[in-house]
N, C-alpha and C positions, 0 to 999 in steps of 0.2 A: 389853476391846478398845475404844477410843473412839479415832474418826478425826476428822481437820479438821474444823471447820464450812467448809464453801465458800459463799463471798458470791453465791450466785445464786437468784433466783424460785423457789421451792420450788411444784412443780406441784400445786395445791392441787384434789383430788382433789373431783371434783365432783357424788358422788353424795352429796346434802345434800338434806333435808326443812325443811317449815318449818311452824310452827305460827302462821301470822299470820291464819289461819282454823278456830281450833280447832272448827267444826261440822263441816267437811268427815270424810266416814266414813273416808277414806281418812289422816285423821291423829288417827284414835280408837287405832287401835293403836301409836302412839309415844310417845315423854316428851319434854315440852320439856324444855332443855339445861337452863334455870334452875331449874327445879322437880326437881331427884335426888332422891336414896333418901339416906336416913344410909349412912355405910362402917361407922361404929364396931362395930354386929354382924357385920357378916362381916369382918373383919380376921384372926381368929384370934388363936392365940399365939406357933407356932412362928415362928421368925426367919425372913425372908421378903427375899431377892434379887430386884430387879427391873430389868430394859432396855427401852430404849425406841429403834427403829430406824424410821429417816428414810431413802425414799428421794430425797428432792428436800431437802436441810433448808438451814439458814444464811440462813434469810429472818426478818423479825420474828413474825411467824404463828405457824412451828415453832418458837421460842424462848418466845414464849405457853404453848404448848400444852406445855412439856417442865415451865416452871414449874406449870402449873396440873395436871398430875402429879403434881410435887413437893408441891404443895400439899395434893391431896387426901389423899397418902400419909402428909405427914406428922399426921392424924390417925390414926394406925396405928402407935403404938409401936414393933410388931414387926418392921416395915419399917426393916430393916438399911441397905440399899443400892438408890442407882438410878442407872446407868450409862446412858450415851446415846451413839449413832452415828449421823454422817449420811453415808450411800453416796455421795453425792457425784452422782447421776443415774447412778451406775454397776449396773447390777441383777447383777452377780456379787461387787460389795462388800457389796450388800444382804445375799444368802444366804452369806454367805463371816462377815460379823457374826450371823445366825441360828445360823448354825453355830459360831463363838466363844463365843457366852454360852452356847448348850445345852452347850458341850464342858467350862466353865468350873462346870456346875452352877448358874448362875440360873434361881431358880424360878418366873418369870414372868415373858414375852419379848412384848412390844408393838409390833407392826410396821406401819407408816402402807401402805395398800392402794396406794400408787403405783404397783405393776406389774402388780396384779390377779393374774390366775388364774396367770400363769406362774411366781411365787413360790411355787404349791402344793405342788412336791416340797418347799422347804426351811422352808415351815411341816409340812409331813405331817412329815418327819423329825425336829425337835424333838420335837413333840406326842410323836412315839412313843417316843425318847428320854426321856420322862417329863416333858416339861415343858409347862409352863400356857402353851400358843402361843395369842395373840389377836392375829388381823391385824382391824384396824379401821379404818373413814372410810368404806369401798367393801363392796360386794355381792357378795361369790364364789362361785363355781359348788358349791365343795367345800365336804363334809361334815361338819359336827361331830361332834366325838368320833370323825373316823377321821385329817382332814386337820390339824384344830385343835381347842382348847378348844369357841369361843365365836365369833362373828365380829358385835362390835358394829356398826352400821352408820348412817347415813345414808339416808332414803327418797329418792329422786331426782323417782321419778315424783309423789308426794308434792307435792314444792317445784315441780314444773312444772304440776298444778293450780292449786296456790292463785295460783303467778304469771298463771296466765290470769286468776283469778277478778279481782283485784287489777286485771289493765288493762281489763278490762271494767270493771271499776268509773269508773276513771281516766279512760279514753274514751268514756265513756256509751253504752257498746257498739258502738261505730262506728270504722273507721278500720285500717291496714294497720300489721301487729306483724310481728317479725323473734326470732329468737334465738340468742344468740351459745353456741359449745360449747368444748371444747378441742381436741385434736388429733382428725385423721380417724378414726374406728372406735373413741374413745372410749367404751365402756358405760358409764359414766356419765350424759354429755350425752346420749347414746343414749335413757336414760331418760327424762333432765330431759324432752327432745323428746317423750318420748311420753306424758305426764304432762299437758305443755302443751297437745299437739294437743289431747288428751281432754277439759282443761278448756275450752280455747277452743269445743267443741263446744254451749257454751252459749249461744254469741253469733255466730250467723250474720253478722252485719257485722261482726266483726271478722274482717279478711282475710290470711291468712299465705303474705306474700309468697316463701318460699323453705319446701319439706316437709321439708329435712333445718335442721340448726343450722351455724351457721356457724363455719368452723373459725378459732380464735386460736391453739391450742397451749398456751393460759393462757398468752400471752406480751403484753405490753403494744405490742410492736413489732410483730407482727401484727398481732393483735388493731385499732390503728391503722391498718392496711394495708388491713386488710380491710371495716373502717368506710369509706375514702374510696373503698372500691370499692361499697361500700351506696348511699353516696350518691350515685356516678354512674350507676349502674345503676336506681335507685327515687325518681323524684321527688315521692313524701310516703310519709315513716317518721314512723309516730305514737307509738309502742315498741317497746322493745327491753328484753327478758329476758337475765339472762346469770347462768351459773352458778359466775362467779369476780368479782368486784370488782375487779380489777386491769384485767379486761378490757371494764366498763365504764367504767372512768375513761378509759381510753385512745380509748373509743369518743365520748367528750363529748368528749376535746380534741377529736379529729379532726372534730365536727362545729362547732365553736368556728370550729377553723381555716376549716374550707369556708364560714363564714360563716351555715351553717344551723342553724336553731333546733332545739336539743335536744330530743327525744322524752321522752316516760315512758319512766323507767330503771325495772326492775327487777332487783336483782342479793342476790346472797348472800356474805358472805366478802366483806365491804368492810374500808375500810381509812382511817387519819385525814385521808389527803390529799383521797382523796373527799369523805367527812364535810365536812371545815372548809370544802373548795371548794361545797356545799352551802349550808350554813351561810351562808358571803359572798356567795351569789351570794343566797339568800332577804334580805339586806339591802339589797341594791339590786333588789330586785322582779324578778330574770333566773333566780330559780330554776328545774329542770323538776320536773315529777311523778316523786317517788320514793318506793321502797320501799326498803329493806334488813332484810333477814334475817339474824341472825347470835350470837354466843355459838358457834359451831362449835369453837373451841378447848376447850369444856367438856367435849364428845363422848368425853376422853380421861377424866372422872372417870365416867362409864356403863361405861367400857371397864375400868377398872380395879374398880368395883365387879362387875362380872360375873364378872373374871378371880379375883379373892378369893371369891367365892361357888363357881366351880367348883372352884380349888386348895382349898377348906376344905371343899368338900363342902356347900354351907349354901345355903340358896333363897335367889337374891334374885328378886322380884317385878317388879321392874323389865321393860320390854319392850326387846328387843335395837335398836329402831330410836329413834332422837333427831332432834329439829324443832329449829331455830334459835328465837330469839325475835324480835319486831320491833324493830327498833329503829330504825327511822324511817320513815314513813308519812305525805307529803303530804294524802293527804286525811284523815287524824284527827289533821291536825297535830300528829304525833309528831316532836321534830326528836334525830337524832343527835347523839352526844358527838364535842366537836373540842377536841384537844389542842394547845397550840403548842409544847409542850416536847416531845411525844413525836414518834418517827421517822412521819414520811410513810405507808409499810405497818405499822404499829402497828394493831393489832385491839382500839380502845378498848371492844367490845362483852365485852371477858374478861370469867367471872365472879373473875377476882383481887381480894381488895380491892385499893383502888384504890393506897393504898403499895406495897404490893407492886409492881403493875402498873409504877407510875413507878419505882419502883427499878430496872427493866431495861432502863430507856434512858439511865441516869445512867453 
């Protein structure tokens, strides 16, 4: 069964770690994206079906991440087939394709955390139907080895330490920070938020003007919305955290447009248009303080290594939870990759080689 891609934002699920502090204790127990395990011993031999279910997909990000799948896979001889579905934001097309490939006999069903825990009847029923069910990106309430395989993940709380640690830095510990979330009642952002309180507890001047996050929807047209309501309501934003990149680029137009000076950005899951506008603005001396975190499309080769270790029965060592890497860092003048061939939301941070990578904007 493989549906449409539909051309819309694919709500990029925002429980994400990040390793741009690797002393912090709290990101001892994770693997950065770039640094995996080899696959080639857990692969096995028997021929081996595999799917991959989107429920937000048809954006550049989910098109990354289905290759870099493909990629990992195809070091794995065995690896017959890989099929792919995107629900469309539908969560009954979502379990309705769970249910196709378990009925269809693939032996390893991959499904992006977009709807969180309410999808757990239709990963428990695969699993039980005998298949290798890994829902991964997000943090589930439910049980391994009753609900599912494995549930790779993402640390939330994690990435909202070190983003405090980062604007402390930034702001020499002084000065009034905001953070942006996705939809209201998000557990994700829920984390990121409580991650960040925790680290910001290290810098008593720095002052958080708003206890909860601020909701975008991960949508770039909020997201804007709700920046020029930032900026009416708080007259000095020094940063701003956010745990999607779409919805802080959308956050620097809007303060472009208000004519106010951009804040220290820090954001995860960015994207080339960010980057290059970065980039051009550090040539005309108008750049702000930023961080970005990212390789999150890699997430899918930890997910697939775990799911060949449980379907083969074989240890993998690896730890279930994954850190982005830095990949750009004003104050250790790190600067991001900026493509002018590749699409605008392109995720220049893939670990694709880079042919590859460009081959999918061609």
């Amino acid at each position: 069964m493989k549906m449409k891609l539909l051309k819309k934002i694919g709500v990029l699920s925002a429980a994400c770690a990040v390793a741009a502090l690797a002393s912090s204790a709290s990101l001892a127990q994770s693997a950065r994206v770039d640094q995996g395990g080899d696959i080639k011993p857990l692969c096995g031999t028997n021929p081996i079906r595999i799917a991959l279910i989107d429920g937000y997909g048809g954006d550049t990000w989910r098109k990354i991440t289905l290759a870099e799948l493909k990629d990992e896979a195809s070091k794995c001889s065995n690896i017959s087939d890989i099929q792919y579905t995107d629900a469309g934001g539908d969560p009954q097309a979502y379990n309705a394709a769970i249910n196709s490939y378990s009925a269809q006999g693939f032996d390893i069903i991959f499904a992006f955390t977009d709807f969180g825990d309410a999808a757990t009847p239709a990963y428990r029923s695969a699993f039980q139907a005998g298949v290798t069910m890994v829902p991964f990106f997000g943090v589930l309430k439910g049980k391994p080895g009753v609900d599912f395989a494995v549930n790779p993940y993402q640390d939330s709380i994690a990435i909202g330490k070190s983003f405090a640690e980062w604007v402390g830095k930034a702001l020499n510990g002084k000065g009034n920070v905001l953070m942006l979330g996705g939809p209201a009642g998000a557990s994700s952002s829920a984390d990121f938020m409580k991650g960040y309180k925790e680290g910001l507890k290290e810098f008593p001047d720095l002052k958080l003007l708003d206890q909860n996050y601020i909701t975008t929807n991960w949508n770039p047209a909020d997201a804007q919305k709700a920046a020029a309501g930032l900026i009416a309501k708080y007259p000095q934003i020094d940063a701003i955290a956010s745990d999607f990149g779409v919805t802080s680029l959308a956050t620097i137009k809007a303060f472009e447009q208000a004519g106010v000076k951009v804040p220290a950005m820090a954001a995860i899951a960015t994207n080339n248009e960010m980057n290059c506008k970065y980039i051009n603005q550090l040539k005309d001396d108008k750049a702000w303080p930023y961080l970005a975190l990212d390789g999150s499309n890699g997430d899918i080769r930890f997910a697939l290594r775990h799911a060949l270790a449980y379907h083969n029965k074989l240890e993998n060592k690896e730890p279930l939870g994954v850190v982005p890497y830095v990949f750009a860092d004003s104050t250790a003048d790190v600067k991001p990759k900026c493509s002018e061939t590749a699409p605008p939301d392109a995720d220049m941070s893939s670990l694709l080689p880079p042919e590859k990578l460009e081959a999918l904007f061609k």
